[in-house]
N, C-alpha and C positions, 0 to 999 in steps of 0.2 A: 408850333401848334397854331392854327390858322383859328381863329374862336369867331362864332357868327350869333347873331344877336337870333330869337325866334321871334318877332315882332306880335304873329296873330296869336301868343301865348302868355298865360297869366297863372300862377300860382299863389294861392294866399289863403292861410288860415287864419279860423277866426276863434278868438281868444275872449276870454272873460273869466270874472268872479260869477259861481255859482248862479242861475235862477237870472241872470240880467237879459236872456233873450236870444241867447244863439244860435240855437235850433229855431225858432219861431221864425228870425233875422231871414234864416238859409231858407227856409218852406216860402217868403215870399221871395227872394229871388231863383229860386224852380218856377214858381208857379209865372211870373210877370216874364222869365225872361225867355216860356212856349214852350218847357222843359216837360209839360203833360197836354194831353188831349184836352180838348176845350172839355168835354162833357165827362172828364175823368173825374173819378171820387177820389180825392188823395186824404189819407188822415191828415190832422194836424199835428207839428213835430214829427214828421215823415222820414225823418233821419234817423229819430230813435227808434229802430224795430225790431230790439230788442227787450221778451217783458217786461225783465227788470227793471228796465229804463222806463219804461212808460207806466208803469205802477209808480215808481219813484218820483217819476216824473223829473229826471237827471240824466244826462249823459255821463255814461260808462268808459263807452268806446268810442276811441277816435276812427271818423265813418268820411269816406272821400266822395266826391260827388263832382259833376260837372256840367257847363250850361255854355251855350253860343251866343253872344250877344255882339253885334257890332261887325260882324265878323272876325271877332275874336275868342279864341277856346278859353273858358277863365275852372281852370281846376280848384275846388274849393275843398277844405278840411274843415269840420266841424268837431272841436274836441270838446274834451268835459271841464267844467266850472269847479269842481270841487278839490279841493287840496291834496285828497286820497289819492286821486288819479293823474298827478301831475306828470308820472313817467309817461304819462299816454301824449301830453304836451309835449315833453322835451322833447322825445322822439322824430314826432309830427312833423316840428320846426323846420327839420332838415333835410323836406322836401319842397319847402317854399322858400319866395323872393319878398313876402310882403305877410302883414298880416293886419286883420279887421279889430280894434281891438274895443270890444264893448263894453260899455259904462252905461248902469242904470241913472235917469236922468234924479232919478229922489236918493238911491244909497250914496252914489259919487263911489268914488277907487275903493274899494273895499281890498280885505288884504291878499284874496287871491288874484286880483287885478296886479299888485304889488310883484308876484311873486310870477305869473306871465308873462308881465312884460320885463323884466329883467332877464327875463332866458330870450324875449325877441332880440332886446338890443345888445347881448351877449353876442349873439349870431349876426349883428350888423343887420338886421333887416327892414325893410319900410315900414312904418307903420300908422296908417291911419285909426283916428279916432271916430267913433261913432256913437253919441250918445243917445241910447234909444229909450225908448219908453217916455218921450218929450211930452205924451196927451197925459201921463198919466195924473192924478189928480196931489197935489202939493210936490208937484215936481221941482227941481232947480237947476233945469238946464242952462241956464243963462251964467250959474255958477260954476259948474261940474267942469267945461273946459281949465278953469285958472287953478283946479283943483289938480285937474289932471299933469299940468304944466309944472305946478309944484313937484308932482309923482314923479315925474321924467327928470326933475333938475335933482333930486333926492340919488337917483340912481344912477347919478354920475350921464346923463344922457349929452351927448356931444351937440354942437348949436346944431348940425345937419338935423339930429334926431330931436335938437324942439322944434325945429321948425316943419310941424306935422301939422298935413292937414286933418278938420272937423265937421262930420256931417250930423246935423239931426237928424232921427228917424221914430218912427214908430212900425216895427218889426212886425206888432200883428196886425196892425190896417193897410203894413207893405206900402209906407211911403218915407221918402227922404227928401234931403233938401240941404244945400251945402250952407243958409243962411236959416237962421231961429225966427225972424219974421217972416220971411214968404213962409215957412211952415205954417206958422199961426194965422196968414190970410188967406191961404189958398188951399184949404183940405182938397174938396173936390176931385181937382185933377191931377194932384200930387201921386207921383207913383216912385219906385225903389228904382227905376234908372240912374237917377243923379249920385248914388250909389257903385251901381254897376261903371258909369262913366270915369268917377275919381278912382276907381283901381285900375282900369287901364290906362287913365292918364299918369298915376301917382306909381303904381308899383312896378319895380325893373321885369322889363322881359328878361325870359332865361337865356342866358347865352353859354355856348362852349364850342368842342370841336366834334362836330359831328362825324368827320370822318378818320378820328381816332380810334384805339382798341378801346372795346367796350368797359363800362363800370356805369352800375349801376345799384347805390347802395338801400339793403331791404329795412325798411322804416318801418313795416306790418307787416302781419300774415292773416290770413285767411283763408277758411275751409270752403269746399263747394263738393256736393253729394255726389256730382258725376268728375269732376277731373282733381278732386282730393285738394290738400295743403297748397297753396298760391304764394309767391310772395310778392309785396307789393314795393315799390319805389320808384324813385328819380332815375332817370337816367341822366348821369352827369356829362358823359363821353361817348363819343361813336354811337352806334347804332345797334336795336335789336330785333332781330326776326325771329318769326315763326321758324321751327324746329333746325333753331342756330345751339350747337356745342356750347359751355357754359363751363369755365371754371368758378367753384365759390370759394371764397377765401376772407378770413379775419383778420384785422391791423393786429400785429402784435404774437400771433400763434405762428407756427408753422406748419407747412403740409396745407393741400388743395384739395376738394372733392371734383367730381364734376356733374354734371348734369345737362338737360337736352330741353331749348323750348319744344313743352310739348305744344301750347295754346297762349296765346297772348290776348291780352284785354285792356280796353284803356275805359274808363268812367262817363257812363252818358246818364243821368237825372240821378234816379234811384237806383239803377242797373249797371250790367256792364256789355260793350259792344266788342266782339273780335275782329282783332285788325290784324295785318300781317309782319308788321313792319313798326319801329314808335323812334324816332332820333331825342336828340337832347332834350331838356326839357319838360318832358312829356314823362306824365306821373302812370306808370302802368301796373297790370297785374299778370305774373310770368304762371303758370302751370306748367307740374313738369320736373321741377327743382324739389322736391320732396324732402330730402334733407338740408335745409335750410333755416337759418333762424333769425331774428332781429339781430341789426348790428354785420351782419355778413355783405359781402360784395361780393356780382356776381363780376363777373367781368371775360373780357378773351381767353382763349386756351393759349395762346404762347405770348399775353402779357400776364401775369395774374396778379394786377397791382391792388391793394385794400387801400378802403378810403377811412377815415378817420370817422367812428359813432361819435354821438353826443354822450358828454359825463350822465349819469341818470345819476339822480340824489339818493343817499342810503336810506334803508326802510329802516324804523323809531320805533315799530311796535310788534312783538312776537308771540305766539299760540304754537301750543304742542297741539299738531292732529294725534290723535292714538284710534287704535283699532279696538269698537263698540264691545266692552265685556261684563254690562249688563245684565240682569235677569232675562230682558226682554230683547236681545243684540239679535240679530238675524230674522224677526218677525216680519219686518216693513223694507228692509232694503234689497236691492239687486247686489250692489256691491260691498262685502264684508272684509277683505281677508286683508292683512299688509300691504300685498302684492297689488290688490286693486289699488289702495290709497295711495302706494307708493308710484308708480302710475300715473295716479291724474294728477298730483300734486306737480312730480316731475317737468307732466305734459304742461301745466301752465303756465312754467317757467318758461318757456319755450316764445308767447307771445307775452304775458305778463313781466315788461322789462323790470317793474319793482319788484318784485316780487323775488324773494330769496328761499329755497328750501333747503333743507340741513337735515342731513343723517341723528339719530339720537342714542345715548346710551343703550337704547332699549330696540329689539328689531318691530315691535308692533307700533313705535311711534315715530313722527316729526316735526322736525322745527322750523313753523311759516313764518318768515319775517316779511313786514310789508309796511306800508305808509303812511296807515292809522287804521281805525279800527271800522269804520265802512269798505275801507279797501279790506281786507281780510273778510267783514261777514257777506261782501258780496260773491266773492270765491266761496263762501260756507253755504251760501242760499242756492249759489249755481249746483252742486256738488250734488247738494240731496235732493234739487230736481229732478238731476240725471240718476236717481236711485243710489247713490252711496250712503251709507250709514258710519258712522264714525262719533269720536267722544271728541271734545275742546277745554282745553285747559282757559287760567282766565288770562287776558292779556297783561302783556309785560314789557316797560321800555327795553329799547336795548340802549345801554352804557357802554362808555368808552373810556381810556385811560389817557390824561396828556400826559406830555414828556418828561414831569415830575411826576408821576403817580398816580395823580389827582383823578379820583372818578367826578365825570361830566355825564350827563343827561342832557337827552333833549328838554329844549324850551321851547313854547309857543308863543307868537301874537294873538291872545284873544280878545274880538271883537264882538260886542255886545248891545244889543239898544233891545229896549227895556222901557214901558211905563215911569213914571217917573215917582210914583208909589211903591216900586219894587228895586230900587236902585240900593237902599239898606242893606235889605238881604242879601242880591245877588255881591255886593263886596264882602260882607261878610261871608257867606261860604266860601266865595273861590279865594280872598284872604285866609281861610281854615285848610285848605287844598293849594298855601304857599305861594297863592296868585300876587302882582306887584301892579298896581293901579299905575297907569303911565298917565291916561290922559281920562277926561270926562269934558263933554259940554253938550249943551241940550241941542236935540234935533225939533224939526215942528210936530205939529198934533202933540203934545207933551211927553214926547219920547225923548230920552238919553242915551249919549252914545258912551261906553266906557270900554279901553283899551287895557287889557292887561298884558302881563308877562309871566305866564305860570308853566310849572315843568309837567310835559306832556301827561304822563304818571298822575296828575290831579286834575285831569278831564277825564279819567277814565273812570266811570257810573255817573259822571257829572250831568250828563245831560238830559236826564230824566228828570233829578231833582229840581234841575234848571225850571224843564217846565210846570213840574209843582209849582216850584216858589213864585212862579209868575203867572201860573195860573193858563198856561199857554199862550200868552201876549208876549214874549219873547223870543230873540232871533238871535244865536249867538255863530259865530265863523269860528277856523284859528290857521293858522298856515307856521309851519317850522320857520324857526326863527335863528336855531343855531342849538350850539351844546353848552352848557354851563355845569358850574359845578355843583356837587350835589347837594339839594336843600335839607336833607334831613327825611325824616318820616314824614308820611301822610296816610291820617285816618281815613277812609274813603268809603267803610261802611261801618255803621253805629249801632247796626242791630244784627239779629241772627237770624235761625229760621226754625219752620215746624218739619220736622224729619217723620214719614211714614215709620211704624215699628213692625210692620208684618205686610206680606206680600198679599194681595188679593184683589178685591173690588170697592173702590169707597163705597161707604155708605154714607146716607141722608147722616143718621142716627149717628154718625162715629166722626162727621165731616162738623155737627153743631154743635160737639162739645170743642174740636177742635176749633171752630172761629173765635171761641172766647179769646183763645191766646194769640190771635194777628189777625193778618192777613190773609186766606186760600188763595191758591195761586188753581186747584181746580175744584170739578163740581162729583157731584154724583156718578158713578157707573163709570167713573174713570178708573183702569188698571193702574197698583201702584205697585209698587215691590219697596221690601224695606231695606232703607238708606234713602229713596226717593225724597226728595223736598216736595213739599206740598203747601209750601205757604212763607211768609216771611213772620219772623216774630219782636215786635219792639224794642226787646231787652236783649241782654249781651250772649245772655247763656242759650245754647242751644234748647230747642223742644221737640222729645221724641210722642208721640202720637199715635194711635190706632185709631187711623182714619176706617178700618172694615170692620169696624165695630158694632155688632146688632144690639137693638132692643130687648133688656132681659125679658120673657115670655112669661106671666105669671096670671092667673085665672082670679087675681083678684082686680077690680076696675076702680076707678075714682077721677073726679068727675076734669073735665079736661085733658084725661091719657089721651085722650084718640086726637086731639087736635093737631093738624100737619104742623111737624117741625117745619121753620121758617129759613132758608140760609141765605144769607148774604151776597150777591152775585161774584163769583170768583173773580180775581185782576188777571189776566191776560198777558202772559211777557212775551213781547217779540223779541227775535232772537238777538238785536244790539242790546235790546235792555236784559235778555239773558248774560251775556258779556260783559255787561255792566255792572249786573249784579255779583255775581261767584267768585266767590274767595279761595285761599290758595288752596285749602283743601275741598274743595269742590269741582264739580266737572260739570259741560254741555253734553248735553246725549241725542244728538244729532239725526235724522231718519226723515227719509220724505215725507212720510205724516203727526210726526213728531217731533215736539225740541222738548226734554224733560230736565231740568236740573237735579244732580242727584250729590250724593257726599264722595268722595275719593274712598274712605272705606265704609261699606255697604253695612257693616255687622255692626249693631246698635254696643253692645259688649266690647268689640275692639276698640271702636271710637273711645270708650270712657277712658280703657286703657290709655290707649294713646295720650288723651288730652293730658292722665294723671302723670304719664312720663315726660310731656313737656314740661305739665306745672314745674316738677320737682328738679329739673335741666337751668329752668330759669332761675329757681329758687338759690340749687347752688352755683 
């Protein structure tokens, strides 16, 4: 095999812990490196354009992009920061030679930076550091490198891999600087080249055999309205053209499909450009290949060799989808039936590498396994945009067995800073949720940092009361950490709820006898049916309610009858903190214009039953 370096070629992803700047990082090297029209409007974070991303204000998905600088093509990956979406990381990895790895100049490594770069240097890959956000105000960039240094000697990194180079930057003024003083004396004409420079000087050009049989393994997919499913990847070997024969084939299976380029595309800004032709190196998008999925190679028809995917980490947290059998099921959605659920569910295994789905005892339901519980409600929020209506069970670790028996659970690292007035509480709760205090020490402005080790299972409704107890001055992470054995029970809600007892219309009059006992969770003129939850209630025991309850009618008067009942403005649960809240006999009731939490059995009667046949189960 004859292997040739591609010199004017660059690949490299950029990496980080949540919210440090990456998407902001990549918008100013589009914009500086002529990637748009001088008088173009581009949004800010121009990579996320996806809603949910830019509501969130987070990356989702891993989005490919590319820019000319130097006379050099430098293909760039932007993936997500949050722990949920790490399979979109691993993935990614194993179409680059390098990767950008970002560190906020005031948090320093936080623990998804921890859990990044251990899959980069896993993969042998270059890695530059970049600590950006250096203007920002009580920053500690002067620190953050020796921090980082520490990270890399932690995770076993080889002298090659400490010996990384360190740029400063500041991501949204789109300037850099390979020294922390010329930064701080020379804002002005400081621009994000010095940047662009160190990856071409620092990260390996791709090399291989370009006039070998082809392979070229699919890392994405992606849909387009006119030439359907794409797949996206490297080309490791040989070479591909426009409407060239295509065997696809997986390491480990047997048997080969085949398929035909129909249209080939490689990555210019935000867009993509058709070319005819893309050798090693060169990150493309094939249309045409229609049956194809993550992890598949495409490669020649009389070689059909598969290339080795990346291990992706097992999903920790699982939800039964079921099919909507509510009073109110088929009102608001397009799609009702199994057959639809079972379908989309199916379909997003297909790009969603974490993501597990499972047949169930039952044909109306299924078992989504995935990587915490933003990764699953963000599949639940895509779902019912696109009109599906469907029920959610509440979430559930998945457990393991080691080689004695032993059930193991996952554990987290959680990371926590916190006022230093609320540092009491937050160890007491997540100490009550089996949390294990590793580290604490103060940060500036009079915030503390506290490190725990708690089993996944006692984050889950955690983080609402989190921001009660702090008031919303608190910022917690957590990133898996491993399986351990299992801690025991965990209380994880302390109180009950108000249960609608008759189906119809709340009323004013029937909603302010009910606020005496909680919390409303709605207001007036809302449909309810009875089982519906309509509220939370303090104490342990359930409370059933007739929220459509009128004003008795009577012709005698006295004096303050007619004055407007007063209610209380209802609390609002969005659909994590629905997830968060529902107990095991409880359900999500899921619909494009609705999330309603309701009981598992609907009949105020049966329930009592029920509960009296637990009692007596426990009893004896």
């Amino acid at each position: 095999m004859a292997k040739r370096v591609i010199e004017d070629l660059r690949n490299v992803a950029i990496i980080a812990h949540v919210d440090h700047g990456k998407t902001t990082l990549v918008d100013a090297m589009l914009k500086q490196s002529g990637a748009f029209r001088t008088n173009e409007q581009v949004a800010t974070r121009a990579m996320d354009n996806n809603d949910l991303e830019r509501e969130r204000g987070i990356t989702i998905l891993a989005k490919n992009t590319a820019i000319e600088y130097e006379g050099c093509r430098i293909n760039i990956v932007d993936t997500p920061g949050h722990a949920d979406f790490g399979g979109e990381v691993e993935r990614i990895l194993k179409m680059v030679e390098g990767v950008l790895l970002i560190v906020d100049a005031f948090d320093g490594p936080m623990p998804q930076t921890r859990f990044v770069l251990n899959k980069a240097l896993e993969l042998k890959l270059e890695v530059i550091v970049v600590v950006n956000k250096v203007d920002r105000e009580m920053g500690r960039a002067a620190e953050v490198p020796d921090e980082i240094l520490d990270l890399f000697i932690s995770l076993g990194a080889d002298e090659d891999q400490i010996d990384f180079p360190v740029i400063y930057a500041s991501g949204r003024d789109g300037r850099a600087s390979e020294s922390l003083g010329d930064f701080e004396a020379d804002l002005e004409s400081m621009t994000i080249f010095p940047l662009l420079d160190k990856i071409i000087s620092h990260v390996p050009a791709p090399e291989g055999d370009p006039d070998g049989a082809l392979q070229l393994l699919v890392s994405n997919i992606e849909s387009d309205p006119y030439v359907g499913r794409m797949a996206v990847g490297k080309v490791q070997r040989g070479c591909i053209r426009d409407g060239q024969p295509l065997a696809i084939v997986r390491l480990g299976e047997e048997g080969r499909r085949q398929g035909k380029v129909a249209k080939l595309y490689r990555y210019e800004a935000l867009g993509k450009a058709e070319i005819h032709e893309a050798s090693i190196g060169e990150i493309v998008c094939v249309a045409g290949v229609g049956d194809v999925n993550i992890g598949d190679t495409l490669t020649a028809l009389d070689q059909p060799e598969a290339l080795p995917f990346v291990h992706i980490d097992e999903p920790t947290i699982s939800m039964t989808f079921s099919v909507n059998d509510s009073p109110f099921a088929g009102r608001e959605g397009d799609y009702l039936t199994s057959r639809h659920l079972r379908e989309r569910l199916f379909r997003e295994t297909d790009r969603n590498v974490s993501l597990r789905v499972e047949e169930s005892p039952s044909p109306d339901a299924f078992i989504v396994k995935g990587r915490g519980e933003m990764h699953l409600s963000i599949l639940v929020e895509t779902m019912r945009r696109e009109g599906y209506e469907f029920q959610l069970s509440r979430p559930r670790v998945i457990t393991k067995l080691d080689e004695a028996g032993q059930r193991l659970e996952p554990v987290e690292e959680l990371t926590i800073e916190v006022p230093e007035e609320y540092v009491g509480t937050v160890i007491q709760k997540v100490g009550q949720r089996r949390g294990e205090l590793l580290d604490m020490h103060p940060l500036r402005d009079e915030y503390t940092r506290l490190i725990f080790r708690i089993p996944s299972r006692g984050l889950i409704g955690y983080r609402t009361q989190f921001l009660t107890d702090t008031k919303g001055n608190g910022i917690m992470n957590s990133i898996l950490a491993g399986y351990e054995t299992w801690r025991g029970e965990i209380e994880t809600r302390n109180h009950s709820v108000i249960v609608a007892r008759e189906t119809g219309t709340a009323l004013t009059y029937g909603l302010y006898n009910a606020q005496e006992r909680g919390t409303l969770f709605i207001d007036a003129g809302t449909e309810v049916y009875e089982g519906m939850i309509v509220g939370s209630n303090p104490k342990p025991e359930e409370v059933t309610v007739n929220v459509c309850k009128k004003k008795h009618v009577t012709n005698m008067r006295a004096a303050g009858s007619d004055e407007a009942l007063r209610l209380v403005t209802p609390t609002r649960l969005s659909l994590e903190q629905c997830m968060e809240f529902v107990c095991d006999d409880e359900l999500i009731e899921v619909t494009p214009k609705s999330i309603r939490l309701r009981k598992l059995i609907l009949n105020t009667d049966m329930r009592a039953k029920q509960r009296s046949l637990t009692k007596d189960r426990s009893a004896s």
